[in-house]
C-alpha positions in Angstrom: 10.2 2.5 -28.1 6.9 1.7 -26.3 5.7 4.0 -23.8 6.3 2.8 -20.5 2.6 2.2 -18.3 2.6 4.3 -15.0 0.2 2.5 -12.5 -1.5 5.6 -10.7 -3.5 4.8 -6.8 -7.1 5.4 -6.5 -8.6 8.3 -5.2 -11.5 6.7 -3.1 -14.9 8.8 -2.7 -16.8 6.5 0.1 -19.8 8.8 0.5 -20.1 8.1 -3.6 -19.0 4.4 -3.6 -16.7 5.3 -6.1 -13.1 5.8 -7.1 -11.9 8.7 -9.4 -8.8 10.3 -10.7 -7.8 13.7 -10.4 -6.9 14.4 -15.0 -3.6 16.1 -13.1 -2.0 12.8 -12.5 -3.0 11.6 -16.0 -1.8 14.2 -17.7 1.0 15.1 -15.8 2.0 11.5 -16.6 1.0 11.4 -20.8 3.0 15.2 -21.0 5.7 12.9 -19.6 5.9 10.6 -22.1 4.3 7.8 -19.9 0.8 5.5 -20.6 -1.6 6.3 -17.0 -3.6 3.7 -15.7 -6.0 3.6 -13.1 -5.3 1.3 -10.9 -8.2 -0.9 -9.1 -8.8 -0.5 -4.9 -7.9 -3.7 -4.0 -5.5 -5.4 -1.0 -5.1 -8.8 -2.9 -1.3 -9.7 -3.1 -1.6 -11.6 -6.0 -3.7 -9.2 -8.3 -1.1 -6.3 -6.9 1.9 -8.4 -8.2 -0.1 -9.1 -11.3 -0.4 -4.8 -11.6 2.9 -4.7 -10.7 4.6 -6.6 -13.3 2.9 -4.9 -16.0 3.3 -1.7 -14.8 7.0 0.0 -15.5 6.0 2.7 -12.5 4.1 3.2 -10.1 2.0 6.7 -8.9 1.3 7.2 -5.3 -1.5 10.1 -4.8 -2.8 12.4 -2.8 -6.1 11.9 -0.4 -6.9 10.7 2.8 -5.4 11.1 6.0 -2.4 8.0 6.6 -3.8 5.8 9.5 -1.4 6.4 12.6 -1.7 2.7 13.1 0.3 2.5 10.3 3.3 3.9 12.7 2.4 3.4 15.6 0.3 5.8 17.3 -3.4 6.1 18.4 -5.5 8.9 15.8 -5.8 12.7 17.5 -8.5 14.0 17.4 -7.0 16.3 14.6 -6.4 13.8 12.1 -9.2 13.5 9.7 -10.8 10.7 7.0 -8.7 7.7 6.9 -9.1 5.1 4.6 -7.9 1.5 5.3 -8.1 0.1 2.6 -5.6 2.2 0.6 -3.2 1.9 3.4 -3.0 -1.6 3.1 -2.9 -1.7 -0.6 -0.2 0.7 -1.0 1.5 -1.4 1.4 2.0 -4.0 -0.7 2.0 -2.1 -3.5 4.7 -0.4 -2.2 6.2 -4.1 -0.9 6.4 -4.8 -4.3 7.4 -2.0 -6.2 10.7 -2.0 -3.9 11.3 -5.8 -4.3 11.4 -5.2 -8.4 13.2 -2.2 -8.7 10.1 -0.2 -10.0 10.2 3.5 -10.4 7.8 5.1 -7.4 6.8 8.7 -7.4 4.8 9.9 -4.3 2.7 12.9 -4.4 1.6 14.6 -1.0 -0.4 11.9 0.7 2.3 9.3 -1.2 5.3 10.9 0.3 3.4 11.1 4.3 2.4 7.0 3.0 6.0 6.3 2.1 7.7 8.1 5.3 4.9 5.7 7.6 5.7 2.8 5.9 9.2 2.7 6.3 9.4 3.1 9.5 8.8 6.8 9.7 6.0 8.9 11.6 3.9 11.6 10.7 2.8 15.0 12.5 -1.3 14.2 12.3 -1.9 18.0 12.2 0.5 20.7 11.3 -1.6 23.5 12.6 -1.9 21.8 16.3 1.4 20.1 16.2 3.8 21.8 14.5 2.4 25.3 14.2 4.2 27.6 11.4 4.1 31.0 9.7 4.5 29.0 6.6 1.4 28.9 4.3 1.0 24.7 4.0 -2.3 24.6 3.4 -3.3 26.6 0.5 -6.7 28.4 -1.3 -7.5 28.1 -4.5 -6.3 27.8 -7.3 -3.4 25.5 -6.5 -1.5 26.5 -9.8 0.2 28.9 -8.1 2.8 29.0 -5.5 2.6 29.1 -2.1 6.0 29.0 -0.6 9.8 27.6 -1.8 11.5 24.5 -0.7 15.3 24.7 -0.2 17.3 21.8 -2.3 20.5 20.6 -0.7 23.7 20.9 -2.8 24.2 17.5 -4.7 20.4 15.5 -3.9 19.1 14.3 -7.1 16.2 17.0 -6.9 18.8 20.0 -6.9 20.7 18.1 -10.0 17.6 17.9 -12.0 16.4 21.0 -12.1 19.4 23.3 -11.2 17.9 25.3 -8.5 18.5 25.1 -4.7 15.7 26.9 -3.9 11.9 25.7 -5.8 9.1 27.7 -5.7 6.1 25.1 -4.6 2.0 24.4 -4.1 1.3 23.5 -0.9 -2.2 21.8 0.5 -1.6 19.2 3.5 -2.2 19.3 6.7 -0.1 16.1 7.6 3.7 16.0 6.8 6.8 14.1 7.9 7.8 13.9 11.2 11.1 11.5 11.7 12.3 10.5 8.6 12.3 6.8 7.7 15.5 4.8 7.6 16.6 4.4 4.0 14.7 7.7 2.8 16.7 11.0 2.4 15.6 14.5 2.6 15.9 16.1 -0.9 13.6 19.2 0.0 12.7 21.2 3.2 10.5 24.0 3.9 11.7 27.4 5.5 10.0 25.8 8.7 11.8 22.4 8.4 9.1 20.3 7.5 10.5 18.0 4.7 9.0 18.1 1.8 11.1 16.0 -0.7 12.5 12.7 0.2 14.6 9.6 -2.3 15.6 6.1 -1.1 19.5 5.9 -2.0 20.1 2.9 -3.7 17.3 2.3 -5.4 16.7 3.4 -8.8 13.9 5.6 -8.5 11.9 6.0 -5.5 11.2 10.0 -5.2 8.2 11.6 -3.5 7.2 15.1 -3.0 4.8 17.4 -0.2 3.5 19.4 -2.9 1.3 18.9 -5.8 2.6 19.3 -9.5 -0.3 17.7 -10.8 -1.7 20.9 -10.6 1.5 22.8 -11.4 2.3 20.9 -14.7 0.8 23.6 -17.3 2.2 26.5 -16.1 5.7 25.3 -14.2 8.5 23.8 -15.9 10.0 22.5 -13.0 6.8 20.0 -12.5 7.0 18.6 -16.1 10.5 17.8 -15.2 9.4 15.8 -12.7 7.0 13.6 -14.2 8.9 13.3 -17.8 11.8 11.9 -14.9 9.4 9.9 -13.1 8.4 8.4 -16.7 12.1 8.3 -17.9 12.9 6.2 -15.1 10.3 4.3 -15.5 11.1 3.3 -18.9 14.5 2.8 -18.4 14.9 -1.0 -17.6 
């Protein structure tokens, strides 16, 4: 059976004109059983339909700040680097991906993109907004846990791996505020703040708060998330 090809977002590095991957997200993806790609920064429907269809999944990363245009609200002062150009390419990235059933896997910034563009909002800063005795926002090194995130009974996370309570990274600042219609919680800190959200109904459309493209080598848990993610993937 072929490998299926797991399209993976740009990071984007303006003050270096550049975009660059985190090996995490590739390798997280290959220990998976899945091909990574690179995908190019680009808003152009039909080149993103083009990806699309030869991708089998699609990777939504971590990075900048979510515009707050995106759902509508003015930017705080608080909310950092944005990036416009990945919000609208993910949009209809993520346009597509839905429309043709594609296996989706956010990763921090990719669940808070998700949530905003499904109708959902955002806190822009945790520390000002939502303040918390919860460690988000980690030190290094980010292979190590920083807090756990309790699994309801029954959501797909929780049947995966067998736990209701997952030890997790954590480095945001920005997190889910009212959940999108059509996602589901899967995942919520001691605090509240959700940190693992599925669409029901579609086949695979996960997304997570914390980051196991750095967890992969030494956690379990995160290799059964992105051999799943890949599975998924393949399976059509």
């Amino acid at each position: 059976m072929k490998k299926p090809l797991i399209g993976i977002v740009p990071l984007v590095d303006e003050q270096k004109e550049s975009l660059w991957m985190l090996p995490g997200y590739m390798d997280g993806v290959s220990q998976g059983g899945g091909v990574p790609v690179m995908l190019p920064l680009t808003d152009d429907s039909a080149s993103l339909a083009r990806l699309t269809d030869v991708c089998d999944g699609l990777l939504f990363t971590g990075g900048h700040d979510v515009s707050p245009s995106l759902y509508g609200e003015e930017a705080l002062p608080v909310c950092q680097v944005c990036c416009p150009e990945r919000d609208r390419m993910e949009k209809v990235l993520l346009e597509l991906a839905l429309a043709s059933d594609k296996a989706v896997l956010g990763i921090c910034r990719g669940i808070q993109f998700l949530n905003a563009a499904l109708g959902g909002t955002l806190y822009q800063d945790l520390p000002t907004q939502r303040p918390s005795p919860v460690e988000h926002h980690m030190t290094p090194p980010y292979d190590q846990f920083g807090h756990s995130v309790s699994l309801p009974a029954g959501s797909p996370l929780e049947r995966l791996l067998g736990l209701r309570e997952l030890p997790v990274n954590s480095y945001h600042h920005q997190a889910v505020k009212a959940l999108a219609p059509g996602l589901a919680a899967m995942g919520t800190a001691a605090d509240g703040i959700v940190e693992a959200v599925y669409m029901p109904g579609k086949r695979f459309v996960w997304a997570v708060q914390w980051h196991p493209e750095f967890l992969w080598r030494v956690d379990e848990n995160s290799r059964k998330l992105f051999a799943t993610f890949v599975r998924a993937a393949g399976d059509r």
